[in-house]
C-alpha positions in Angstrom: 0.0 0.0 0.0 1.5 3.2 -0.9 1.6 6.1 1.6 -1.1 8.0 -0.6 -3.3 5.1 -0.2 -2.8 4.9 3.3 -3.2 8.7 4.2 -6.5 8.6 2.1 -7.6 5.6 4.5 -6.7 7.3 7.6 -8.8 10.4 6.6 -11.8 8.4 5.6 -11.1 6.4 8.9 -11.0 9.7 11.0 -14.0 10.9 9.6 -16.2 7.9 10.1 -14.9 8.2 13.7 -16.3 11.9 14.0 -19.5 11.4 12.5 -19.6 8.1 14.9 -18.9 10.4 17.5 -21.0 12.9 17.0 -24.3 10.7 16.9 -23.2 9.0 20.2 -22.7 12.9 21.8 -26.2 13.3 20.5 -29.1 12.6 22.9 -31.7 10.7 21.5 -30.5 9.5 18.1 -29.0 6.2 17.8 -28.4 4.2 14.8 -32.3 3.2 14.2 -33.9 5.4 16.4 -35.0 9.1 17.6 -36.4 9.4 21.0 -39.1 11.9 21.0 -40.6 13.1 24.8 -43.8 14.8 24.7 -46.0 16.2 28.0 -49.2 16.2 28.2 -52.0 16.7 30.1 -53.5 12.9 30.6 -55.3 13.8 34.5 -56.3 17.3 34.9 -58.4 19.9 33.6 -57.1 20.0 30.1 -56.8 15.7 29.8 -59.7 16.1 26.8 -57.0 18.0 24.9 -54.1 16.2 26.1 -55.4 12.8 25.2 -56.2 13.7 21.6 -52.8 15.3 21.0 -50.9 11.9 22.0 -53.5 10.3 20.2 -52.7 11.8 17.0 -49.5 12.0 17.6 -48.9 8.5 18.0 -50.9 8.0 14.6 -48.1 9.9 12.9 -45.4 8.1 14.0 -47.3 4.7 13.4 -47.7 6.0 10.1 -44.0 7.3 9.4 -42.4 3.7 10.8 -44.1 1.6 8.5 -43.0 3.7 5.7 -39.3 3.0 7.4 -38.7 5.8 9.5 -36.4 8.7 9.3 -33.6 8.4 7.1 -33.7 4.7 8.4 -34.3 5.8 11.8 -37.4 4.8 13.9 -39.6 7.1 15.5 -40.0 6.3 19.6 -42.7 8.7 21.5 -42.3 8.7 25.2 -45.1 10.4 26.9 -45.6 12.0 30.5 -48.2 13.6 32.2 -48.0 17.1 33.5 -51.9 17.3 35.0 -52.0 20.9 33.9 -49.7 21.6 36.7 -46.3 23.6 35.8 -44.3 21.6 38.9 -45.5 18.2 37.4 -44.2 19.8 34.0 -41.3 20.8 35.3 -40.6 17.3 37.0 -42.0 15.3 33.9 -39.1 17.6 31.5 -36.6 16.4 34.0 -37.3 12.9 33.6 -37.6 13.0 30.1 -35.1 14.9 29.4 -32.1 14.1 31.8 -33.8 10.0 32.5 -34.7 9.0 29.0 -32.1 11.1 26.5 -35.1 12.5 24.6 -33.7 14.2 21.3 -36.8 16.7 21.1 -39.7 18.0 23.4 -42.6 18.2 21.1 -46.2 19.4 21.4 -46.0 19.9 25.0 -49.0 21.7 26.2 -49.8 24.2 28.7 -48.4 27.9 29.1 -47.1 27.7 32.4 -46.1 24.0 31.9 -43.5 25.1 29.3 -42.5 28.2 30.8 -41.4 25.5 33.7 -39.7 22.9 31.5 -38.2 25.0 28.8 -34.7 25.6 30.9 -34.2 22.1 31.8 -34.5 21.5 28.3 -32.4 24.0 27.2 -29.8 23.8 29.6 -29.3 19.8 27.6 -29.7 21.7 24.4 -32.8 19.9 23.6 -35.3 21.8 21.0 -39.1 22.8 22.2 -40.6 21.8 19.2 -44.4 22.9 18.4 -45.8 23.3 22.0 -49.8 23.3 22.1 -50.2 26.9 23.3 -50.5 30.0 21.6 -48.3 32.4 24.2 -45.4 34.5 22.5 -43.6 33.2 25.0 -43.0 30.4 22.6 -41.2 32.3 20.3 -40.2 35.4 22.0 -37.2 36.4 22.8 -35.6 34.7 20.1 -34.0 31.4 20.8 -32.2 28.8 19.1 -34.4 26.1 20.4 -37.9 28.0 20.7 -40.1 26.8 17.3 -43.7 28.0 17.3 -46.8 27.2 15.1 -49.7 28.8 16.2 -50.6 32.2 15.6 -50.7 33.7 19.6 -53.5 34.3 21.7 -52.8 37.8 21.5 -52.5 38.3 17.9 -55.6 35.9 17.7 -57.8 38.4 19.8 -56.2 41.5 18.7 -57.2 41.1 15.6 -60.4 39.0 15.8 -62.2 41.3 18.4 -62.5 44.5 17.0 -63.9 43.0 13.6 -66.2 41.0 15.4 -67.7 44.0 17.8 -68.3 46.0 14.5 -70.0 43.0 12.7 -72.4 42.6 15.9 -73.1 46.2 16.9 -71.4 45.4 20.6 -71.4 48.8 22.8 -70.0 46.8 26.1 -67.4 44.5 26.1 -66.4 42.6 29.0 -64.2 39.1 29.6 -64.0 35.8 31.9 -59.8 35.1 32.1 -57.8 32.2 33.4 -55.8 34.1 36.5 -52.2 32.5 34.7 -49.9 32.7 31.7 -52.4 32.1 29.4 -55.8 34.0 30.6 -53.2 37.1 30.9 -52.0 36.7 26.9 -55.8 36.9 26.1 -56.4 39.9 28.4 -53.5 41.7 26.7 -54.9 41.1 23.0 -58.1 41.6 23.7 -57.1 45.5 25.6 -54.9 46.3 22.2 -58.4 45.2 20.4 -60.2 47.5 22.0 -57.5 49.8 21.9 -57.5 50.6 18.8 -61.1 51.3 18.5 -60.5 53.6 21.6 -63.0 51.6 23.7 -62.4 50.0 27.2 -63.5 46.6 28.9 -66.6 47.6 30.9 -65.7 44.6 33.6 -63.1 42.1 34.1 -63.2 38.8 36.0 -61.3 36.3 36.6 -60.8 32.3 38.0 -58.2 30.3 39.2 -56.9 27.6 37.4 -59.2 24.5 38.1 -61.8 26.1 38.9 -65.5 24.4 38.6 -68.2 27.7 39.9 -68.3 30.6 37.7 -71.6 32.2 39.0 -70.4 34.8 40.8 -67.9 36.2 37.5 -71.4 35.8 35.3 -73.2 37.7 37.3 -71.1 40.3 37.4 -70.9 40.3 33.9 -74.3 40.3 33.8 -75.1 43.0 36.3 -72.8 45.1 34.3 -74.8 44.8 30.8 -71.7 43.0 29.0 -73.4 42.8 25.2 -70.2 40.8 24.1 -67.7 38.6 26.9 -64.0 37.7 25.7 -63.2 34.3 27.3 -59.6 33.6 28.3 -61.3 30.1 29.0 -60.4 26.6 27.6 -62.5 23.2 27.6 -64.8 23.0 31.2 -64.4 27.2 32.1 -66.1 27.4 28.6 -68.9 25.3 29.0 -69.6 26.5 32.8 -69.4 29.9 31.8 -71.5 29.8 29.0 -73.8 27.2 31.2 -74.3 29.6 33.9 -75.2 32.5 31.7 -77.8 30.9 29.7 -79.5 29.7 32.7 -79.2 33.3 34.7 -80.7 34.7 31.0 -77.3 36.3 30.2 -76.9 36.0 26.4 -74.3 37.9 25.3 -71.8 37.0 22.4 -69.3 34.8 23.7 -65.9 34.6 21.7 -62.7 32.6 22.4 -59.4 31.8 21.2 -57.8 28.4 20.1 -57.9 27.2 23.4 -61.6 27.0 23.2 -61.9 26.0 19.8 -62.6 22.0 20.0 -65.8 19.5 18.8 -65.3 18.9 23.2 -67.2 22.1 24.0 -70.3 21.4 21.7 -70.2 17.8 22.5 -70.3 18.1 26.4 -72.2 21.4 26.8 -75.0 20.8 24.1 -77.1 23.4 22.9 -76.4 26.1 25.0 -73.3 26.6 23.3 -74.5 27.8 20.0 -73.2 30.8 18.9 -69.9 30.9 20.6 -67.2 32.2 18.2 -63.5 31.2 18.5 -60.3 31.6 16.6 -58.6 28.8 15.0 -56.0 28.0 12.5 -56.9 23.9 11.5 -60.4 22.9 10.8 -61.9 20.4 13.6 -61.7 16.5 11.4 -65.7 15.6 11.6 -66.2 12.1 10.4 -69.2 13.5 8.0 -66.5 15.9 6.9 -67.2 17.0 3.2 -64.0 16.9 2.7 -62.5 12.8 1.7 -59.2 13.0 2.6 -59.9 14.7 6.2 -63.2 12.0 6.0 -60.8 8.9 5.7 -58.1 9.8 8.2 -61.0 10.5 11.0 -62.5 7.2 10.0 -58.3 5.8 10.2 -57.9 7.4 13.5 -61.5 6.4 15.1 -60.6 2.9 13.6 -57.2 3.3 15.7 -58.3 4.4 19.3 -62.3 3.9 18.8 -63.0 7.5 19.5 -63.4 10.6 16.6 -60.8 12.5 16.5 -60.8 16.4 17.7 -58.5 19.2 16.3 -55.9 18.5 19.4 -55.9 15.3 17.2 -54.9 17.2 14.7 -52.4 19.2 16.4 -50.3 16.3 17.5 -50.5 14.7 13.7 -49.2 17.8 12.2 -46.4 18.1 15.1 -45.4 15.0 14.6 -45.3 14.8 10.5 -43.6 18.6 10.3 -40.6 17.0 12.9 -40.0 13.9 10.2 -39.9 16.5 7.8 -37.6 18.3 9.3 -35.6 15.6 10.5 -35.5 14.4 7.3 -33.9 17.2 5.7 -31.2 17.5 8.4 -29.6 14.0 6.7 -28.2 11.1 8.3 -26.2 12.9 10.9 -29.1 14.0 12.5 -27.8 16.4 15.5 -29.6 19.4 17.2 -27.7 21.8 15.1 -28.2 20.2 11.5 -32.0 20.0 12.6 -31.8 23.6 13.3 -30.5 24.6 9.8 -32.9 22.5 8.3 -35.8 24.2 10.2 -34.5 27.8 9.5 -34.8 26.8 5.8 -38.4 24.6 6.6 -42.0 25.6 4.6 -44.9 23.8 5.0 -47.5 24.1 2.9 -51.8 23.9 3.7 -52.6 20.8 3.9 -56.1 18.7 4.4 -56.5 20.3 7.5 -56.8 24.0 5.9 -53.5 25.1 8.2 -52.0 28.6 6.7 -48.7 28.5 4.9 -45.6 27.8 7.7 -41.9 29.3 7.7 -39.2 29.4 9.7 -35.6 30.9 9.7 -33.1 31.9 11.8 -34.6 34.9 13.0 -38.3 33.9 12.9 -39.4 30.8 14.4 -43.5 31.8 14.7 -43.9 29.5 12.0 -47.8 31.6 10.7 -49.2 34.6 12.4 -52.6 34.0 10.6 -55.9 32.8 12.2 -59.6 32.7 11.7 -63.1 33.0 13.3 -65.3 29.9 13.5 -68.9 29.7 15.2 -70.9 26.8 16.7 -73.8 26.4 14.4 -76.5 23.3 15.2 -73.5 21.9 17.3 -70.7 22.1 14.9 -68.2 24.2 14.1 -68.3 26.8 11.4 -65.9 28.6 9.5 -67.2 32.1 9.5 -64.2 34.1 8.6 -61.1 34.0 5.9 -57.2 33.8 7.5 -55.9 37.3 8.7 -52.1 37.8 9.7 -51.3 39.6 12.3 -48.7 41.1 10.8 -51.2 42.9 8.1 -53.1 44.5 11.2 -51.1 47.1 12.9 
């Protein structure tokens, strides 16, 4: 062997070594598989929501490994259970995280909940892919491991709310809000709203997380001759709220942001919840969908778990299936960094679900700023609006 021939070895040798080397650094990615870690609520107030999102997300990745993975890799979800409480979130990113190598946390739901797991992740440089919340939070300030898909909660009622109080002739606003993270990010959209229409809530309430009675907020609402209510509300504060109202004869017109928007509310609180309006940004998968392709994948998912799927369902899909995209782009060596640079370059388009248009890039990891309004009509949800960016309404 000449000493050409045996220099070009050694290189080749050396750089197998450092590719080896760099997948065993990495957490989470061995030769066939990628760990993903996910938290969701599975036991508290939000376990409608949380249940769906594993649901669909573990349709995905049944999906993607029978079509052979990743780049030849294997999709494994863990899942833990954060009851809606950020010290269980915080606890359940630890395990995951620290116990179990996870290469990603993805779709984790729950303001607060990330707010508490987000630096144990990032001190093990592990990305927060897609979390089910719509707080800036998510995005903001910029960070290399912060992606973000839904338009915010305060964009969402920004925007939405001063269109909407035109349309219905509303003279007194008022709002219901979650006392956290979350209920605060709709207050604060809903006051710039108003804002710019030089107009004031008339009364604010609010509840504490987990909380069951809401007749003493309605009738304060109610004593104050609200004509239209803002709820920074999610699945149960909905329904209660809007419960208690229509049986104290308080009809006002409810609206609510993604967080409300779910087949959940109409299925458990019946009638009385017709007419509530919500944002949303994917379209709730009915199994009488008109629609075939969203039709046969809610018939494939109720075949799956024997229950119809909700739009949290479809949350967790679309989490799932933008990852392996991503993941698929960053190659073989798949590493936190080459699955950054493949996200700042990512687009993903609409699909079935009726999702806007995605980006990403180094400086802007909201991946769509646009939303819409929908209405329970007859018990179903109803697109009543077209996609607005938040960017186009200053």
């Amino acid at each position: 062997m000449t000493v050409t021939n045996l220099l070009k070895k050694s290189v080749f040798a050396l750089a197998a070594m450092l590719t080896l080397g760099a997948q065993a650094q990495q957490q989470g990615v061995s030769k066939d598989e990628i760990v993903i870690g996910t938290i969701q609520d599975l036991s508290g107030p939000l376990a409608g929501f949380g249940k769906q999102a594993r649901s669909g997300m573990q349709l995905a990745v049944a999906e993607i490994n029978e079509q052979g993975g990743v780049n030849g890799r294997k999709l494994k979800l863990l899942v833990e259970d954060n009851g809606y409480d950020p010290k269980k979130a915080l606890l359940a990113a630890q395990k995951l995280v620290n116990q179990d190598k996870i290469f990603i946390m993805a779709g984790h739901i729950g303001t607060a909940q990330n707010m508490a797991a987000m630096p144990v992740q990032f001190e093990k440089n592990v990305v927060n892919f897609f979390p089910i919340t719509a707080a800036r939070e998510m995005y903001e300030p910029l960070d290399r491991l912060k992606y973000s898909f839904a338009a915010t909660y305060y964009d969402q009622m920004r925007i939405t709310l001063p269109a909407l109080i035109k349309e219905k002739g509303a003279k007194k606003v008022c709002t219901m809000y979650q006392d956290d993270d979350f209920g605060l990010e709709v207050l604060r959209g809903a006051e710039a709203g108003l804002k710019s229409m030089n107009m004031e809530f008339v009364e604010k309430t609010s509840y504490k997380r987990g909380a069951t009675d809401f007749s003493s907020q309605i009738s304060k609402l109610q004593a104050s001759g609200c004509d239209m209510v803002v709820l920074g509300t999610i699945i149960r504060e909905t329904i209660g709220a809007i419960g208690t109202a229509r049986k104290l004869g308080f009809n006002p017109a409810f609206v609510g942001t993604s967080a409300a928007y779910t087949d959940l509310i109409h299925k458990i609180g019946g009638k009385a919840m017709d007419g509530l309006y919500a944002t949303m940004t994917v379209q709730n998968p009915y199994l009488d969908e008109a629609s075939q392709p969203i039709r046969f994948w809610a018939n494939k998912y109720k075949t799956m778990f024997n229950e119809d799927p909700t739009v949290f369902s479809v949350y967790g899909y679309i989490i799932i299936n933008s990852f392996a995209a991503a993941a698929a782009k960053a190659g073989k060596n798949l590493t936190t960094d080459s699955f950054i640079k493949a996200m700042d370059k990512l687009v993903i388009e609409p699909d079935m679900f009726g999702g806007a248009k995605a980006t990403y890039s180094a400086t802007k990891r909201l991946g769509s700023d646009e939303s819409r309004l929908s209405q329970i009509q007859d018990g179903k949800w109803k697109v009543v609006s077209g996609y607005v960016s938040a960017s186009s309404v200053k």
